[in-house]
LOLUMTI-988480 format. One record per atom (N, C-alpha, C): residue in three letters; x, y, z. Coordinates in Angstrom, 3 decimals, always signed. Example, Ala and Ser with C-alpha at 12.3 -4.5 7.8 and 13.67 -1.06 7.14 Angstrom:
<nodes>
NODE	rovex	c1	c2	c3
NODE	ALA	+13.190	-5.690	+7.800
NODE	ALA	+12.300	-4.500	+7.800
NODE	ALA	+13.200	-3.300	+7.800
NODE	SER	+12.850	-2.250	+7.080
NODE	SER	+13.670	-1.060	+7.140
NODE	SER	+12.900	+0.030	+7.870
</nodes>
This chain:
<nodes>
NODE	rovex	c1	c2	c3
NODE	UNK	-14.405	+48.680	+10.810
NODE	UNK	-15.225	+47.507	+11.000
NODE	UNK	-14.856	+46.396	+10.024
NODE	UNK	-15.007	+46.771	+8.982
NODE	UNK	-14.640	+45.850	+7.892
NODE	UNK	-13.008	+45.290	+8.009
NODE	UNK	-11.748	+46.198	+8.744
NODE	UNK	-10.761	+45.410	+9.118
NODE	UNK	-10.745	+44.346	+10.105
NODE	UNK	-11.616	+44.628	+11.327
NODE	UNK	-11.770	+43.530	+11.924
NODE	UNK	-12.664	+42.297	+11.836
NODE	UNK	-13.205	+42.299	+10.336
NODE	UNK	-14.493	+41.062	+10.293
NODE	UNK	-13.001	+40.598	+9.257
NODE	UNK	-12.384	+41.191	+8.493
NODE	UNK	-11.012	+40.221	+7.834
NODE	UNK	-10.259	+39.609	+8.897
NODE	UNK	-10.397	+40.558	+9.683
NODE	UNK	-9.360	+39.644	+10.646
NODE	UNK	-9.608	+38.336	+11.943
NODE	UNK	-11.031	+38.413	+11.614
NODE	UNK	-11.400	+37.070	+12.161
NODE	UNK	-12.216	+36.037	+11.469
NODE	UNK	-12.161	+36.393	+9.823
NODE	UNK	-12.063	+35.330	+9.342
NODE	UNK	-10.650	+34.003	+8.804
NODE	UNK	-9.525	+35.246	+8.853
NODE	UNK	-8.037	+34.983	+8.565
NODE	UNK	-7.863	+33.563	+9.772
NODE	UNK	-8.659	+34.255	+11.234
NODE	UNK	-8.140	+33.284	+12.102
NODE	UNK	-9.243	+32.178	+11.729
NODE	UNK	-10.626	+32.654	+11.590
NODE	UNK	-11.040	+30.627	+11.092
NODE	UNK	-10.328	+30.043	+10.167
NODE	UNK	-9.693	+30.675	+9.256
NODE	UNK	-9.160	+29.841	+8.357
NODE	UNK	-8.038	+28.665	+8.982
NODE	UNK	-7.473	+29.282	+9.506
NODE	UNK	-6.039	+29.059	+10.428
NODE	UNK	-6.599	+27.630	+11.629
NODE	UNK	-8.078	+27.958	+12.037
NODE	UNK	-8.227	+26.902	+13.076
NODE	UNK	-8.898	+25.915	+12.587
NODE	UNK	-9.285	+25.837	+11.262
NODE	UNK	-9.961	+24.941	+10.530
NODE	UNK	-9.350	+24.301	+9.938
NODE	UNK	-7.912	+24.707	+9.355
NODE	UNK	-6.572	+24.066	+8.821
NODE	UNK	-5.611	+23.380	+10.362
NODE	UNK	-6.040	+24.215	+11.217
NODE	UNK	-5.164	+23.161	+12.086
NODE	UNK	-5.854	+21.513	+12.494
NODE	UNK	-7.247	+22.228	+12.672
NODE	UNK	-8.221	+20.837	+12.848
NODE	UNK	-8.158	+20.296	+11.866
NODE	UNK	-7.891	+20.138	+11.187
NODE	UNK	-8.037	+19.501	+9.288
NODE	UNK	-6.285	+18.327	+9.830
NODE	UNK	-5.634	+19.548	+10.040
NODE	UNK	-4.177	+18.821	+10.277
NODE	UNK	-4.009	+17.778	+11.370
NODE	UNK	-4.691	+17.955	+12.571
NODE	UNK	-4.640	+17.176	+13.799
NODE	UNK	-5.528	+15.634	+13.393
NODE	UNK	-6.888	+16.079	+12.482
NODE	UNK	-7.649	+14.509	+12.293
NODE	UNK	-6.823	+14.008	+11.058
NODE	UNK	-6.548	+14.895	+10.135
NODE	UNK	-5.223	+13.904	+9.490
NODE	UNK	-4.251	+12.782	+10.007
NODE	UNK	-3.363	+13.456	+10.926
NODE	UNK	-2.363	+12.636	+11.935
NODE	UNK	-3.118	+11.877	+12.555
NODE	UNK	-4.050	+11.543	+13.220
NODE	UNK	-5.045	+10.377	+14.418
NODE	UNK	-5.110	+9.558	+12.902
NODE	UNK	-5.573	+9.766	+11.857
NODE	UNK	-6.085	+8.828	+10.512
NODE	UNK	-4.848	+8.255	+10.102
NODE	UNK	-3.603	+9.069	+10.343
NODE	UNK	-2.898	+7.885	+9.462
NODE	UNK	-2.084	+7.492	+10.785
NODE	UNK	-1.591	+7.342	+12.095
NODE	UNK	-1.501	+6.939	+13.446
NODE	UNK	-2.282	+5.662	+13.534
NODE	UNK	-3.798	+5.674	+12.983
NODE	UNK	-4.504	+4.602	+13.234
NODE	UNK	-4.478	+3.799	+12.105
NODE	UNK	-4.030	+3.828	+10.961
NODE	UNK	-4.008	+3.490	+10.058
NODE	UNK	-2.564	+2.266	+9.973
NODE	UNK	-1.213	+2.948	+10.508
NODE	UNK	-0.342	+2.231	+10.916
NODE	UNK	-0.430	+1.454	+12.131
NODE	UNK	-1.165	+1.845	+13.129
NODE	UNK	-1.115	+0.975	+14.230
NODE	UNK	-2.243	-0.348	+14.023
NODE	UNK	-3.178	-0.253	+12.860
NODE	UNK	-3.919	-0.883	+12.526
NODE	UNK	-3.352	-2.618	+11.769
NODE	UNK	-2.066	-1.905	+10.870
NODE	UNK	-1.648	-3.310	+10.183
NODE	UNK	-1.306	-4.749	+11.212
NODE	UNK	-1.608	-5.145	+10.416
NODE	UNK	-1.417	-6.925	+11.369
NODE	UNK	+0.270	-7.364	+11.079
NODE	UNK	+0.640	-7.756	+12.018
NODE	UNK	+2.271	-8.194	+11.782
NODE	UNK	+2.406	-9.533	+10.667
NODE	UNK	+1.311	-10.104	+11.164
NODE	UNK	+1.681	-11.292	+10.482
NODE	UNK	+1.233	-10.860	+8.466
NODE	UNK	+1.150	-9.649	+8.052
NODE	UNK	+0.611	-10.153	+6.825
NODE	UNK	+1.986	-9.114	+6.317
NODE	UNK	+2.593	-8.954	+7.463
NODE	UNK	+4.070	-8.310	+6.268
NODE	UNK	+5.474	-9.004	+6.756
NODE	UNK	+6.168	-8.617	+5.264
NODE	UNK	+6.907	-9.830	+5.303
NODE	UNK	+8.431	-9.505	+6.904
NODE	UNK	+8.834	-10.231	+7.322
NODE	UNK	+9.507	-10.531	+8.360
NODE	UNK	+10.881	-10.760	+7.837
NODE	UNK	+12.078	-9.820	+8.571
NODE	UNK	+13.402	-10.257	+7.691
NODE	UNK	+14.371	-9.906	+8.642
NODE	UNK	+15.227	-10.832	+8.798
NODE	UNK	+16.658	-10.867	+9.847
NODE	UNK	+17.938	-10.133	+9.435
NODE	UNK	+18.420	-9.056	+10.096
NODE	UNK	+19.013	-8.005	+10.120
NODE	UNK	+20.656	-8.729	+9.512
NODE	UNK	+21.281	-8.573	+9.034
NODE	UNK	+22.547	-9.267	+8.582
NODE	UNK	+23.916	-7.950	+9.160
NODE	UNK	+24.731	-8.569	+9.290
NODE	UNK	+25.740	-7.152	+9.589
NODE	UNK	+26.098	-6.246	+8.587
NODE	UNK	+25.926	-5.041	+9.050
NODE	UNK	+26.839	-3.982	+7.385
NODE	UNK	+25.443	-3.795	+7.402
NODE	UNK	+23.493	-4.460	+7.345
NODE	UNK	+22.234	-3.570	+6.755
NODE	UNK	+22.060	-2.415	+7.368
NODE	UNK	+21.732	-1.697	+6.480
NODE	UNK	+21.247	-0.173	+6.771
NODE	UNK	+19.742	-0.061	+6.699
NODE	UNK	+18.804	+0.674	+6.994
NODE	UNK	+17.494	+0.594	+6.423
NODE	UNK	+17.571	+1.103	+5.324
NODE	UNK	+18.172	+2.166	+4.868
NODE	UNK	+18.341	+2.325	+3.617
NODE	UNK	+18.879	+1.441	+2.234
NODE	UNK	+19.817	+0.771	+2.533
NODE	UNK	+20.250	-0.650	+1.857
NODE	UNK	+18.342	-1.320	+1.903
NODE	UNK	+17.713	-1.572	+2.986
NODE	UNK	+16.331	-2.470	+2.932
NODE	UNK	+15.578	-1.971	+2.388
NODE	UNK	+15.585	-0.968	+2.306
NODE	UNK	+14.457	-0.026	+1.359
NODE	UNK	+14.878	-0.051	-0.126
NODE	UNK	+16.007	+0.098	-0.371
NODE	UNK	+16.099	+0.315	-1.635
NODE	UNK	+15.890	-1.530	-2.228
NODE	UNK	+16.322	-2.301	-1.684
NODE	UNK	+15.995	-3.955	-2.131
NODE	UNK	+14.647	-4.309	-1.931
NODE	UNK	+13.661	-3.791	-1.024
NODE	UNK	+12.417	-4.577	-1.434
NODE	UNK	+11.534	-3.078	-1.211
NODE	UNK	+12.663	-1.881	-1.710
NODE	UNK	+11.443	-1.109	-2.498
NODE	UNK	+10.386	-1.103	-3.788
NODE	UNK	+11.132	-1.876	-4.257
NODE	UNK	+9.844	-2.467	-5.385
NODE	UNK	+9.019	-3.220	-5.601
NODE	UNK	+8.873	-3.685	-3.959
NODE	UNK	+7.282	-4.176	-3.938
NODE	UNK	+7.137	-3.616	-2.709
NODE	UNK	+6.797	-2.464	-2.212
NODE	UNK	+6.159	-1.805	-1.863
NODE	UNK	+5.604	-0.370	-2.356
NODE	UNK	+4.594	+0.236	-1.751
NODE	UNK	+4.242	+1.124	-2.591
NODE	UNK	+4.545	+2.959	-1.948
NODE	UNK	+5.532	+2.741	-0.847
NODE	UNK	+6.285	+3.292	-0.041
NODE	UNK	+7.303	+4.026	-1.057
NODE	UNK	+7.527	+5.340	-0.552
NODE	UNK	+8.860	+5.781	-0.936
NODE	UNK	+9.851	+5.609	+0.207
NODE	UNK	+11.334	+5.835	-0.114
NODE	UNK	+12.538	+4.979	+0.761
NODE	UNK	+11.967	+5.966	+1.892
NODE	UNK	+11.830	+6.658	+2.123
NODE	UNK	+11.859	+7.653	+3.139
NODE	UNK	+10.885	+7.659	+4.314
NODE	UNK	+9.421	+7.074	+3.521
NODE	UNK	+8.423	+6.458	+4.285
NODE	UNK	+8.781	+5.142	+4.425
NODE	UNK	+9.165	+4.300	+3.559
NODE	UNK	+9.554	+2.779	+4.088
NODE	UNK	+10.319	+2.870	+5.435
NODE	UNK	+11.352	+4.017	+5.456
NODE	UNK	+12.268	+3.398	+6.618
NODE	UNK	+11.527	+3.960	+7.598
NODE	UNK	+10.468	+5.341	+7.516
NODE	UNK	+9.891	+5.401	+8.570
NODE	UNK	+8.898	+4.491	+9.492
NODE	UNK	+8.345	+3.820	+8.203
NODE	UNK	+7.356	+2.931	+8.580
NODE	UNK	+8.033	+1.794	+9.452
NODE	UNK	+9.428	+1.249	+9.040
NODE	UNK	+9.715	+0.395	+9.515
NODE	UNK	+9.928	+0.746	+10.706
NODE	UNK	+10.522	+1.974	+10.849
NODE	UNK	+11.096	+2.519	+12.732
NODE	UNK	+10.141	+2.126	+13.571
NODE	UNK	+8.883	+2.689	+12.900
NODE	UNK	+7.623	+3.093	+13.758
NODE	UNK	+6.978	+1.975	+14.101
NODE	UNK	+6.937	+1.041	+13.531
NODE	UNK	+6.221	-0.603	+13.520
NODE	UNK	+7.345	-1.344	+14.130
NODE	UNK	+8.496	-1.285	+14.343
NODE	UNK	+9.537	-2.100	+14.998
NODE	UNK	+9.709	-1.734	+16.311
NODE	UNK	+9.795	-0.177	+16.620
NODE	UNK	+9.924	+0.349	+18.059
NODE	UNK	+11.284	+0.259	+17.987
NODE	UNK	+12.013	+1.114	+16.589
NODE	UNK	+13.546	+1.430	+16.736
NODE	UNK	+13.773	+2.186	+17.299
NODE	UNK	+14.497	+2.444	+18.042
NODE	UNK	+15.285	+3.505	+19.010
NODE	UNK	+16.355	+4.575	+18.869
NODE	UNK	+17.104	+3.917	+18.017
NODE	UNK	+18.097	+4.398	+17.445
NODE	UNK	+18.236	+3.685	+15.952
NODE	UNK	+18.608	+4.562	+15.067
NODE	UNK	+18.674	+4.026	+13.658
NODE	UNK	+19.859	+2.809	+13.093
NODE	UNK	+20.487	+2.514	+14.193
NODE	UNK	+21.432	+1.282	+13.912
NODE	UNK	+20.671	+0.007	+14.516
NODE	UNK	+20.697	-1.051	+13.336
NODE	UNK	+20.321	-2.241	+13.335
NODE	UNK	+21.136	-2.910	+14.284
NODE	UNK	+20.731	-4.220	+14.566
NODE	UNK	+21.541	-5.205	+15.578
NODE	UNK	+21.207	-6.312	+14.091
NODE	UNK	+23.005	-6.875	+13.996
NODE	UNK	+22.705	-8.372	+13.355
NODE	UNK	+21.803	-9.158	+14.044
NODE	UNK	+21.111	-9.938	+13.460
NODE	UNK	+20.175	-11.267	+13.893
NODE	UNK	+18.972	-10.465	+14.513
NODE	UNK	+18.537	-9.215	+14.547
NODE	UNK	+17.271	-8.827	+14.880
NODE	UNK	+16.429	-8.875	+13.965
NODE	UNK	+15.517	-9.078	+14.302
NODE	UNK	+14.088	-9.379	+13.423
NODE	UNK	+13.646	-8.236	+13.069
NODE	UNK	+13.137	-8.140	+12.210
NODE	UNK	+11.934	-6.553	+11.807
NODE	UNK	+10.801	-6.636	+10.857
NODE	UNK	+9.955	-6.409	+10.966
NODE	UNK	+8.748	-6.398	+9.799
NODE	UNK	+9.069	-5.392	+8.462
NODE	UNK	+8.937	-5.329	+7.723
NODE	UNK	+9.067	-4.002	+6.727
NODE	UNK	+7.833	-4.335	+5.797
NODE	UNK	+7.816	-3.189	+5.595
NODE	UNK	+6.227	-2.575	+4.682
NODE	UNK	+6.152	-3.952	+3.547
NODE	UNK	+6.407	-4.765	+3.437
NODE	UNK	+6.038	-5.472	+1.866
NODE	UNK	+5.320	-6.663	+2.718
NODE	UNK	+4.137	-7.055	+1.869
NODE	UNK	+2.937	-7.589	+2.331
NODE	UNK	+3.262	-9.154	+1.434
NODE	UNK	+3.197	-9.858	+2.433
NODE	UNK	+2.926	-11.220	+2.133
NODE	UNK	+2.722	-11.654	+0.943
NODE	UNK	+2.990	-12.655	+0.079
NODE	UNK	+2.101	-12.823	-0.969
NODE	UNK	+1.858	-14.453	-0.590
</nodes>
């Protein structure tokens, strides 16, 4: 008896951590789809940029690590593939001043 009352508390644990995990993701989903375009800064793609080259130059005013910066940027631009086009526009994480 006592093996099977462990073994269905093992599984609440498990479905209370997944629910924990699923309203996590909707919170930060809404959290990014929430920012306004216009209050971050806007910058034209040059030939040879990498996002990584963009991250590391105006990683220090954001509060992003490179790894989330370039994600953030994918995800807010609607990149497709990780190669830039010269003369395309993109928002990246650094906020207006």
């Amino acid at each position: 008896m006592k093996q099977e009352y462990a073994g269905k508390t093992s599984w609440s644990y498990i479905i209370v951590f997944v629910v924990l995990l699923i309203l996590t993701f909707f919170v930060l989903k809404a959290s990014v789809a929430s920012a306004k375009p216009d209050e971050y800064v806007k910058i034209v793609i040059a030939k040879g940029d990498t996002l990584w080259e963009i991250s590391e130059s105006y990683g220090d005013q954001s509060d992003l690590s490179r790894p989330r910066f370039i994600n953030w940027t994918i995800e807010r631009n609607h990149i497709q593939v990780r190669r830039l086009i010269p003369g395309q526009s993109i928002i990246i994480p650094v906020k207006k001043q």
